[in-house]
Structures are given as C-alpha cells and as structure tokens.
Backbone as JSON, one array per atom type, in Angstrom:
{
  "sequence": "XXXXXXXXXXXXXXXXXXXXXXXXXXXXXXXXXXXXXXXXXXXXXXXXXXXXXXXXXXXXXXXXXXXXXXXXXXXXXXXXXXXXXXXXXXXXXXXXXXXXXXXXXXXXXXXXXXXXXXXXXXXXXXXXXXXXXXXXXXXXXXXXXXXXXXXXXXXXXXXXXXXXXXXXXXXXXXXXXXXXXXXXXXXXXXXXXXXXXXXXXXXXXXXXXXXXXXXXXXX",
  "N": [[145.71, -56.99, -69.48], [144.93, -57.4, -65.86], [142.77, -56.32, -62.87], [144.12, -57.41, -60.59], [146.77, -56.63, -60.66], [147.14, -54.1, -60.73], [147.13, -53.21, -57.84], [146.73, -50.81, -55.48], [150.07, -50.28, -53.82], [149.69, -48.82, -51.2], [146.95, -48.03, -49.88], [145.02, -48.27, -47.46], [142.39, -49.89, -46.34], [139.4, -48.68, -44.6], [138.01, -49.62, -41.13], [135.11, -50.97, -39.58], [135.17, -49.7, -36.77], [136.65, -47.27, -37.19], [135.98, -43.79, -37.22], [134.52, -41.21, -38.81], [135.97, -38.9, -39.2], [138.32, -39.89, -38.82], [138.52, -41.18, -41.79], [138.4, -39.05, -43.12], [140.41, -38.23, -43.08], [142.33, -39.76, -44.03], [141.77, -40.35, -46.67], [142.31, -37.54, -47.15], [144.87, -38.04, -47.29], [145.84, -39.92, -49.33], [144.61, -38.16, -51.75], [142.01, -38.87, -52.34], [137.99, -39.81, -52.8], [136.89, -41.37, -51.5], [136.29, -44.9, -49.44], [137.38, -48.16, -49.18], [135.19, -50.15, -47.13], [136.2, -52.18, -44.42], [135.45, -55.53, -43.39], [137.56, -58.24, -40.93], [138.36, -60.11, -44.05], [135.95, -59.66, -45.49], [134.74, -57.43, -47.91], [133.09, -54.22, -47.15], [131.41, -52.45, -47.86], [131.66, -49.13, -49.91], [132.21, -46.13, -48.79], [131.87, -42.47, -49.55], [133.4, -39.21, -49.17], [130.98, -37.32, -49.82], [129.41, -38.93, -47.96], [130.38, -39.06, -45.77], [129.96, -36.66, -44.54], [127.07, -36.4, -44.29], [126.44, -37.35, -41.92], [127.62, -37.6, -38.72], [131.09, -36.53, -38.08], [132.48, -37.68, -36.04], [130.62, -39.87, -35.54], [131.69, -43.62, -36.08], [131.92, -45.48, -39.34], [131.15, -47.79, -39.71], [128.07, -47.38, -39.1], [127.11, -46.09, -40.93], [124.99, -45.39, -42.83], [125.43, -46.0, -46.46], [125.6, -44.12, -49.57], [126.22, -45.77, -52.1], [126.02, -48.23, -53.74], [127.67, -52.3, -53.3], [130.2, -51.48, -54.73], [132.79, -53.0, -56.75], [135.7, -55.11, -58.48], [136.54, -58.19, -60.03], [139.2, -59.86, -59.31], [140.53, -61.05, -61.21], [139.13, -59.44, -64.01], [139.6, -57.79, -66.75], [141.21, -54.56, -67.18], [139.43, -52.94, -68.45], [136.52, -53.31, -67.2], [137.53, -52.56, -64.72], [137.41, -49.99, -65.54], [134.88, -49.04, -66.42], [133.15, -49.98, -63.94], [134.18, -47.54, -62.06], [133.58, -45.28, -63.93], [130.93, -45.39, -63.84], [130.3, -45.17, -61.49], [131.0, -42.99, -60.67], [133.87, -42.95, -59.6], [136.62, -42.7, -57.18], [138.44, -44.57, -56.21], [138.11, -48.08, -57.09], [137.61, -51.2, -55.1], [138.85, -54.23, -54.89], [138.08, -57.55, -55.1], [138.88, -60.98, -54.03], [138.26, -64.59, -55.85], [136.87, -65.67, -53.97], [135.63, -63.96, -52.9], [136.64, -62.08, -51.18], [138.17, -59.23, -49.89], [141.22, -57.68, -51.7], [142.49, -55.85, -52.28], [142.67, -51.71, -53.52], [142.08, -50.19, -56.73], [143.28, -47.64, -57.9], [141.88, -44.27, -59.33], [143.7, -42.53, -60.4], [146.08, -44.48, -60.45], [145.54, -45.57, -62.82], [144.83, -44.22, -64.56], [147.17, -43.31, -65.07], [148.5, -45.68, -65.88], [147.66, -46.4, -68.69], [147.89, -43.74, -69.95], [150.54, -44.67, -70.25], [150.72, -46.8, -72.08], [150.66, -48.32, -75.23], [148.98, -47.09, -77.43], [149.34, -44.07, -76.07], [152.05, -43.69, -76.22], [153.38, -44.16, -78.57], [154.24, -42.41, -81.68], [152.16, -41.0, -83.87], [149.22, -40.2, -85.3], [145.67, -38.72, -84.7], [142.1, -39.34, -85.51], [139.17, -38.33, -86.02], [135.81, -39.81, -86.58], [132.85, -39.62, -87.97], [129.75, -41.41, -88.2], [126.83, -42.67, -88.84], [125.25, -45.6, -86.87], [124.27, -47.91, -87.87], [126.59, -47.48, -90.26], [128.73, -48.34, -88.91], [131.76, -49.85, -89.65], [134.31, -51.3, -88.61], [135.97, -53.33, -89.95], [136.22, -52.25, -92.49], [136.74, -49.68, -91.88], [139.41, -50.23, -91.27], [140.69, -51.08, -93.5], [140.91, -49.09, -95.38], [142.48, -47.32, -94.28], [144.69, -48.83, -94.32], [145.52, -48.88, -96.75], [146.27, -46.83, -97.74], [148.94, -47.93, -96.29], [149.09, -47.11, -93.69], [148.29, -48.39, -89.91], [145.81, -49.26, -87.76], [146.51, -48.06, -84.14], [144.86, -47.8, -82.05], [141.64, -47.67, -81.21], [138.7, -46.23, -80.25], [135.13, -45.94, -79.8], [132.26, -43.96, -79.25], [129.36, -43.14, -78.71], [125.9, -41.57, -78.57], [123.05, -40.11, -76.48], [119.69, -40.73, -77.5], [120.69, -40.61, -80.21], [121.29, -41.58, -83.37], [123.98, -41.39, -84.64], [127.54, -41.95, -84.26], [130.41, -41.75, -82.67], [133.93, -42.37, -83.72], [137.09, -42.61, -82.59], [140.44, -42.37, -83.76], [143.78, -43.78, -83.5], [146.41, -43.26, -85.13], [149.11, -44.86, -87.06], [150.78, -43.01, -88.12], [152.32, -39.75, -88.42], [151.78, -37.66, -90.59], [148.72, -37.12, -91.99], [147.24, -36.61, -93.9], [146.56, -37.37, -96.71], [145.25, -40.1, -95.98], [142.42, -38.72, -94.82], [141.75, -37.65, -97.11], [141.03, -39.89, -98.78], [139.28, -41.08, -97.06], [137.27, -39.21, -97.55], [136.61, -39.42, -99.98], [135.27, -41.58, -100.04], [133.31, -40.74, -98.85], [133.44, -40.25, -96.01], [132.56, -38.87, -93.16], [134.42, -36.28, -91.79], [134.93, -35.0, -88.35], [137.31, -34.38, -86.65], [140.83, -34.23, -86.76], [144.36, -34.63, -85.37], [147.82, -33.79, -85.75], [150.45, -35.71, -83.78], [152.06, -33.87, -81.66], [150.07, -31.7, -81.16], [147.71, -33.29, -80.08], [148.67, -34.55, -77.75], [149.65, -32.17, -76.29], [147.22, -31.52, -75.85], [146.11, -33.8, -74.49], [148.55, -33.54, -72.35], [147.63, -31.43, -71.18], [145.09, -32.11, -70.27], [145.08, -34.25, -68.57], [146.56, -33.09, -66.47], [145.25, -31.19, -65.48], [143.31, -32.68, -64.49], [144.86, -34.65, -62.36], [145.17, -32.36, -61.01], [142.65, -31.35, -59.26], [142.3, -33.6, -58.3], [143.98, -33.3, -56.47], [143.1, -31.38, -54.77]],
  "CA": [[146.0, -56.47, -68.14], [143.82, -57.64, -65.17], [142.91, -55.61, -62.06], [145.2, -57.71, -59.68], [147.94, -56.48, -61.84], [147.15, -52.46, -60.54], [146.13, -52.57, -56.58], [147.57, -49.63, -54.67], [150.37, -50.87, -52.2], [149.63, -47.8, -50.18], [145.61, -47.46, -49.4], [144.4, -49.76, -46.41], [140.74, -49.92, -45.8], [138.62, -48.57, -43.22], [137.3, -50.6, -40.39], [134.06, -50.3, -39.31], [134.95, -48.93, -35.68], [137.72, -46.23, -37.47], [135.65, -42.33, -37.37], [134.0, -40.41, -40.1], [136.76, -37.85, -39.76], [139.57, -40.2, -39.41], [138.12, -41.47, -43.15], [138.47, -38.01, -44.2], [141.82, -37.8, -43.1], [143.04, -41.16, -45.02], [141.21, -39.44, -47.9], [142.87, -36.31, -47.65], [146.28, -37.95, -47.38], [145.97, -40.27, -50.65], [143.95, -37.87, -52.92], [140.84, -39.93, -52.78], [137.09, -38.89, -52.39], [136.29, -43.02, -51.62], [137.59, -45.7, -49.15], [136.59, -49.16, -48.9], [134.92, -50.64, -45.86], [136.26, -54.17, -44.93], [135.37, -56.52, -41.92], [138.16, -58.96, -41.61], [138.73, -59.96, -45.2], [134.9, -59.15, -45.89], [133.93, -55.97, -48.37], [131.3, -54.29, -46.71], [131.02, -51.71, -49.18], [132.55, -47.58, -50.12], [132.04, -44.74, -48.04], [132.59, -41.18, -50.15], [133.03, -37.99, -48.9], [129.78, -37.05, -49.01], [128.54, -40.03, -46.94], [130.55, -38.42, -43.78], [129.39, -35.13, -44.22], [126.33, -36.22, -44.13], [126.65, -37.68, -40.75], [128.31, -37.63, -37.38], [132.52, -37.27, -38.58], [132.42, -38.93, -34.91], [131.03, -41.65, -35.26], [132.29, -44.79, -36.87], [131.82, -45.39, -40.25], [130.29, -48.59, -39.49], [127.33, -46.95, -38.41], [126.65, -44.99, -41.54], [123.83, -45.87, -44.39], [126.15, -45.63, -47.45], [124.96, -43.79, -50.92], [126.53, -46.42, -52.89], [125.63, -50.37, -53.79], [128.83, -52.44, -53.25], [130.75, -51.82, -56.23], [133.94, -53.5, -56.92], [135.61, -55.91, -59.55], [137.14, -59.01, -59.37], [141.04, -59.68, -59.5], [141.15, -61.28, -62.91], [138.58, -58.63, -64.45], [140.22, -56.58, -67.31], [141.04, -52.81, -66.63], [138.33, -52.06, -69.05], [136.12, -53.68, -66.65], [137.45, -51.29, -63.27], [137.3, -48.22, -66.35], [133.34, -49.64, -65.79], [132.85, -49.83, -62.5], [135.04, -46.59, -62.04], [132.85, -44.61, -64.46], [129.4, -45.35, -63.73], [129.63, -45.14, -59.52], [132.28, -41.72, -60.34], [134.3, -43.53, -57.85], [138.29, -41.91, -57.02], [138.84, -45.66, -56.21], [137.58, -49.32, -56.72], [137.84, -52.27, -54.29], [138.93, -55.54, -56.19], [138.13, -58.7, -54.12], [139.2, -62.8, -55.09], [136.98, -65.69, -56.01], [135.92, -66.18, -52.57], [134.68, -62.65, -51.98], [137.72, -62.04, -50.41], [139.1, -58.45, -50.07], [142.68, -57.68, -51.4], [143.06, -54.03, -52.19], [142.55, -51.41, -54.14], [142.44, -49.65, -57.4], [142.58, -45.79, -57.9], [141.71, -43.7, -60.46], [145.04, -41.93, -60.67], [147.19, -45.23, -61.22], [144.35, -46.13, -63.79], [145.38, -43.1, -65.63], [149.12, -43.36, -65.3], [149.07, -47.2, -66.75], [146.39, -46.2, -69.33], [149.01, -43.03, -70.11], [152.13, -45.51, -70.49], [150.45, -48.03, -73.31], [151.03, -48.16, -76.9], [147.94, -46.18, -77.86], [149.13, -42.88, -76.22], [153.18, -43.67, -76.41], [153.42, -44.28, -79.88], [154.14, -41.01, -82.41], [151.01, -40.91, -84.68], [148.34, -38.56, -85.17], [144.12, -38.98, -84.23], [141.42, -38.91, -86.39], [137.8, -38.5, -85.8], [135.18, -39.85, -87.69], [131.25, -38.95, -87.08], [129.09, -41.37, -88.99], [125.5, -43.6, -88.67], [125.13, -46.39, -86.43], [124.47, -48.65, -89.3], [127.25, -47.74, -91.28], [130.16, -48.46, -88.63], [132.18, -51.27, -89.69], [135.38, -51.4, -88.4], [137.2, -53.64, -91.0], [136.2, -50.88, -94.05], [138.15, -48.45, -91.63], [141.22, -50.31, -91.42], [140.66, -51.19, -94.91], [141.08, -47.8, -95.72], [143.99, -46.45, -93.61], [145.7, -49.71, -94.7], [145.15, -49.12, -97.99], [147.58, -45.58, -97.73], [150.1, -47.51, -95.81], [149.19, -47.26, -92.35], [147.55, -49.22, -89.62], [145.23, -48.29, -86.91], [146.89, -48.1, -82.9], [143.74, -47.82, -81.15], [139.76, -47.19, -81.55], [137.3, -45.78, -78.94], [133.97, -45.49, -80.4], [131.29, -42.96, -78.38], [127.63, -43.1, -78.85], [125.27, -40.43, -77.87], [122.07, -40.52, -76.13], [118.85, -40.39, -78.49], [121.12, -39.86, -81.57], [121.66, -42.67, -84.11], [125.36, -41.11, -84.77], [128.73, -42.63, -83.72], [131.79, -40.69, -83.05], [135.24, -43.17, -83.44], [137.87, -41.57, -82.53], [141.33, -43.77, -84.64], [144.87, -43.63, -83.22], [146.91, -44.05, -86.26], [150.48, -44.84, -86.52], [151.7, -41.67, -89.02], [152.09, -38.1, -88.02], [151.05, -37.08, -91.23], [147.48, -38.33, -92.23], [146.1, -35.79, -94.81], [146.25, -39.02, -97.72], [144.25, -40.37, -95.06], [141.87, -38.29, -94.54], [141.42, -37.42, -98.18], [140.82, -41.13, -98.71], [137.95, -41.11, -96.06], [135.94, -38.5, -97.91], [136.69, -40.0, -101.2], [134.45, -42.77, -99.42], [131.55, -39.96, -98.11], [133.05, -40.25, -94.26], [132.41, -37.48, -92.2], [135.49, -35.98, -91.11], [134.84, -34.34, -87.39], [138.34, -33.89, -86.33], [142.14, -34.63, -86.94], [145.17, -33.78, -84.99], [148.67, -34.63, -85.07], [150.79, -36.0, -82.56], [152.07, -32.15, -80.98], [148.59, -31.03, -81.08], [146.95, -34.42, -79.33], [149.81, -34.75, -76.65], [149.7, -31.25, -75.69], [145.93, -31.16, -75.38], [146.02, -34.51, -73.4], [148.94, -33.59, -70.9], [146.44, -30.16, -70.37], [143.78, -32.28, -69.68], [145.67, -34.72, -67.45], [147.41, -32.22, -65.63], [144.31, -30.6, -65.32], [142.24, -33.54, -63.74], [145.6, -34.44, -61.62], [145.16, -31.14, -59.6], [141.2, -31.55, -59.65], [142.36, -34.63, -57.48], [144.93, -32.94, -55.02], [142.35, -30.32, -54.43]],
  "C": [[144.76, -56.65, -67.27], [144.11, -56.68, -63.92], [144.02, -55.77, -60.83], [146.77, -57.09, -59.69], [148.2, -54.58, -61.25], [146.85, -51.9, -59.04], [147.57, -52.2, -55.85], [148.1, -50.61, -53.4], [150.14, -49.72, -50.77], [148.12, -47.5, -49.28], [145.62, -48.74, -48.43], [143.35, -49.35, -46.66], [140.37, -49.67, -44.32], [138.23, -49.9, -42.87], [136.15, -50.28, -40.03], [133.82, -49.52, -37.63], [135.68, -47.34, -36.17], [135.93, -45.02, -37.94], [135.36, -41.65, -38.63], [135.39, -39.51, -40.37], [138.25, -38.02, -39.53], [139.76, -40.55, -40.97], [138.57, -40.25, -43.94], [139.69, -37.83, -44.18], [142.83, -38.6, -43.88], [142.74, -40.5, -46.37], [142.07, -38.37, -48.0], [144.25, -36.53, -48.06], [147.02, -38.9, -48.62], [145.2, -39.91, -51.72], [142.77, -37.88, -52.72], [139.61, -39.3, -52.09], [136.38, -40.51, -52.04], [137.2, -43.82, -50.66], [136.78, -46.78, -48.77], [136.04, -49.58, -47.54], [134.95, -51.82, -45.38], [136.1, -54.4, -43.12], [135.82, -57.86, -41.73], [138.58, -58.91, -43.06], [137.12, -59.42, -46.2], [134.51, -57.87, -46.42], [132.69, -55.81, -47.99], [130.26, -53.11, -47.46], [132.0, -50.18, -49.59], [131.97, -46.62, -49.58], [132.45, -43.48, -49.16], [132.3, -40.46, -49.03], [131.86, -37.08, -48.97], [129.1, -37.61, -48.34], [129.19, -39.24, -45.47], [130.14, -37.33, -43.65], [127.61, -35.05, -44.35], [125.08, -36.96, -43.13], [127.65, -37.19, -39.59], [130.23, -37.69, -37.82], [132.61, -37.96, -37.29], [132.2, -39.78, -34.66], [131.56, -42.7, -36.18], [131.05, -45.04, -38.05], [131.0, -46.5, -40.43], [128.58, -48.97, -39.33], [126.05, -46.09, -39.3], [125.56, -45.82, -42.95], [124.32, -45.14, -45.24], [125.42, -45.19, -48.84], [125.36, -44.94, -51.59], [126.4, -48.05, -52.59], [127.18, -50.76, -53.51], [129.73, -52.66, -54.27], [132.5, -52.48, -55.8], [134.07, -54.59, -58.39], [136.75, -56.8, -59.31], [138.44, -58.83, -59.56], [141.29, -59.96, -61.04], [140.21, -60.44, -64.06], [139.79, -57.62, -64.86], [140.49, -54.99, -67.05], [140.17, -52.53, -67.43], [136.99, -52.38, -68.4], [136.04, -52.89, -65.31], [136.94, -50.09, -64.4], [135.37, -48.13, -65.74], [132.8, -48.5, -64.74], [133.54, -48.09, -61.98], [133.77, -45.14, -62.49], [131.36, -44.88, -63.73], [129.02, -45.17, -61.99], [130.58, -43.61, -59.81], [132.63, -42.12, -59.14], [135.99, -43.07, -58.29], [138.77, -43.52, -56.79], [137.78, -46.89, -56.4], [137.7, -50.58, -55.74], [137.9, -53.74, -55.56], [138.83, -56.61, -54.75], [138.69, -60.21, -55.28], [138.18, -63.26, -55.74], [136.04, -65.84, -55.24], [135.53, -65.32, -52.04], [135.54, -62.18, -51.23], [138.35, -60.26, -50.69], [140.53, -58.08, -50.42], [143.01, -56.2, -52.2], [142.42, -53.26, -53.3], [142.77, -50.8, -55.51], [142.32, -48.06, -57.83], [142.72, -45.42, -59.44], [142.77, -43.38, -61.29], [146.09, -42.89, -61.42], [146.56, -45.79, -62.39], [144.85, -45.65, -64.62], [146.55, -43.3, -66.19], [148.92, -44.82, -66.03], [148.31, -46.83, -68.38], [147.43, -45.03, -70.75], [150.36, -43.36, -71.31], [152.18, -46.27, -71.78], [151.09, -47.34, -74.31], [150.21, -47.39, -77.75], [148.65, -44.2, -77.69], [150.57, -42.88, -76.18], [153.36, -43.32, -77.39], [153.04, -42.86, -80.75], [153.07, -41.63, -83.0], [150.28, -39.8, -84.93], [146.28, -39.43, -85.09], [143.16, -38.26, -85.36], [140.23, -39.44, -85.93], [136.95, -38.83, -86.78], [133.78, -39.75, -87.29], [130.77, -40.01, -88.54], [127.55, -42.55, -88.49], [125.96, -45.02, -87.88], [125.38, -48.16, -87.25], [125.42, -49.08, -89.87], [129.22, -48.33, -90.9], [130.36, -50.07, -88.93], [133.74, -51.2, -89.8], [136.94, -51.77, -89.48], [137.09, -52.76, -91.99], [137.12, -50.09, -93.49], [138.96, -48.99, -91.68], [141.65, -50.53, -93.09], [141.49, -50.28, -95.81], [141.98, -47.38, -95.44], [144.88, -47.27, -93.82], [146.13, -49.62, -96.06], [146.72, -47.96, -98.14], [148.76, -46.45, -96.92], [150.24, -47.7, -94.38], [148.84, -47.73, -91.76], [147.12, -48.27, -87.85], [146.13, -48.92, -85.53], [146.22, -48.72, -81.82], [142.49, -47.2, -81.83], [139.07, -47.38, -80.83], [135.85, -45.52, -80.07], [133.32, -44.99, -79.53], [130.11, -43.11, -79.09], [126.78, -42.17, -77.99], [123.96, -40.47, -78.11], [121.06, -39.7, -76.83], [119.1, -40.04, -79.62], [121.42, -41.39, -82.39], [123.47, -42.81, -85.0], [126.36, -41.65, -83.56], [129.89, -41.67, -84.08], [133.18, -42.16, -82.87], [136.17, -42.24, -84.04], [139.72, -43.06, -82.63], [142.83, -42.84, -84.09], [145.87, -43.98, -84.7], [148.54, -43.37, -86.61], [151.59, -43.44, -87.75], [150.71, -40.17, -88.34], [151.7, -37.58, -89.26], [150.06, -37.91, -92.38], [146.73, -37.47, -93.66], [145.64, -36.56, -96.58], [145.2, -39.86, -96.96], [142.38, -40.09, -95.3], [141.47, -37.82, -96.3], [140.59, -38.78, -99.15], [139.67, -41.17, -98.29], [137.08, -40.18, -97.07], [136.28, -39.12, -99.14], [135.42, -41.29, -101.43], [132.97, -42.59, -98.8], [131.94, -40.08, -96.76], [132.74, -38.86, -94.11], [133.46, -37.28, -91.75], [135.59, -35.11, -89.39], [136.28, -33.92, -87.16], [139.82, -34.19, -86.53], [143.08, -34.07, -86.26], [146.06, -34.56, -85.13], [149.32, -34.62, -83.67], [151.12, -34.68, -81.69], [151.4, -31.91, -80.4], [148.06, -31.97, -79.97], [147.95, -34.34, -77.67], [149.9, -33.37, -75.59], [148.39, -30.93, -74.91], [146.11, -32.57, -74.1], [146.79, -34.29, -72.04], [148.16, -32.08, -70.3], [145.63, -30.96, -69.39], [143.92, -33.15, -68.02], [146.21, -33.93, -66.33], [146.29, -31.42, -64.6], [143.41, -31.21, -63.94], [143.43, -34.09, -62.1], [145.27, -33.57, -60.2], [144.0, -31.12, -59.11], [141.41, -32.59, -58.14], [143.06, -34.46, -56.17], [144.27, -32.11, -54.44], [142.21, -30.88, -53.19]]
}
C-alpha cells in the first residue's frame, strides 16, 4: 500500500493569502491540528496550531515563520513511510507530493488508523504475544520456527527498542486464540515471556485505546 492510495478527498490546502484564523477554522472543521501550505501546485510547507497562536490569527499564513521543516512523502512511498514522517514531526496530517515536487493532497492520521485498523494483522481472530529479549539474540526465523513448530504461524511482528537499553520488546500477532503450547514452548527455549493476550482481551484494549485517541482528535 502506497501513500497515493490514502489522500483525503476532503482537506484542501491553505493559500498563502487565506488568515491564521481562517486555518484554524479548516482545522477545527476536519479534526486536524496541521494544514499544508501550497502555492499553485508548489508545497511550501505545514502550519500547526501552534504556529497561529503564536502570531497575528489576522494575518495570512503566508507571512508566518513556520516551526516545522517541510515534511511530506512522496506518492509511491509505503504507509510505513507516512507512519515515519507522521511520527517523528507528531503531525495530525502529512502532505504527499509527485515526482516533480508537485502537490496532490493529503494524508491524515485518522484514515491512517482506520486502513491500518481494517488489515489482516488486527482483523484476523488470534491472540498477541510479547516477547522481551537481547538485541543479539533476536532472530526472527527461530521465532517462527517455534510457533510453527506447535502448528501456528505468525500474522504480524512489530519489534520496539528502547533508548540506552540493549533489550528488544517484539510484540507477535499469531493466528490461534489459544497460545499457552506456545508460550510454554518459548520458555522451554529461555524466552522471556512479557505479555500474552487473547483475541477478547487485545480487541477490547485496542478499540479503548482507539476510541480513546479518536476523541483526543475531535477535542
């Protein structure tokens, strides 16, 4: 899935004569704490909500010395590529341009979520299993090795890394609701077990969290 594949038919872009506190009002009326700034088809960069408040909402947006570099990502750039760009500016939206530098719309956080949501990772009955172990010692094929070995096969795998620690948290989507052969398996092997849930448990905590961040956004 590439970004071209996800841009909102609903957001336009500021212009650079359009008002700090018409910006806020486009903002207020699709969610968003971000809106691109285009001249012609030219990105000229992202305005947030704290860039107008910490100016004139009168004057034009054009006008304003923006907190942020010009982030964006191209059209044929993977969604794990906007997840990126997304994460590291905490941006409510991205700007995706062409080849030619060319503006053609955006991507928001929200439909990020919802497609992200929909896949085969968080569709699919199963149950989640955490594993906590050394930098060193991750090696992917031993885990499937392992959960293949009982029977099952892995969905999905996020791995996390944490700053100044030589520990790895991967966190394994795996396609049976009940894993405790699994997981008995794994320590049989010395893993570290951090966490396990099945599907119920995982699904309930995620539509919390979603639901959660959702309203976070309508605020």
């Amino acid at each position: 899935m590439v970004a071209k594949t996800l841009l909102s038919q609903a957001i336009v872009p500021l212009r650079t004569s359009d008002t700090g506190e018409e910006a806020l009002n486009m903002m207020d009326d699709f969610y968003v704490k971000h809106l691109p700034i285009v001249n012609n088809q030219q990105l000229l960069g992202v305005v947030s909500e704290g860039d107008i408040f910490n100016f004139d909402v009168n004057e034009a947006v054009g006008s304003y010395s923006l907190s942020l570099v010009r982030p964006y990502v191209k059209s044929d750039d993977h969604l794990y590529e906007v997840m990126r760009i997304l994460a590291l500016h905490q941006l409510t939206v991205v700007p995706v341009v062409d080849y030619h530098d060319n503006y053609i719309g955006v991507i928001t956080l929200e439909d990020l979520l919802r497609h992200f949501a929909s896949t085969t990772p968080f569709s699919e009955p199963g149950s989640i299993l955490v594993l906590e172990m050394n930098r060193r010692d991750y090696t992917l094929a031993e885990i499937a090795r392992i959960i293949e070995s009982e029977g099952a096969h892995i969905l999905s795998c996020f791995v996390s890394s944490f700053p100044d620690s030589t520990l790895l948290e991967v966190t394994l989507k795996i396609n049976r609701q009940s894993i405790q052969s699994i997981i008995s398996t794994f320590e049989r092997f010395d893993y570290q077990i951090k966490a396990s849930f099945n599907e119920t448990e995982y699904l309930d905590s995620l539509k919390e969290r979603y639901d959660a961040f959702i309203a976070y956004l309508n605020v």
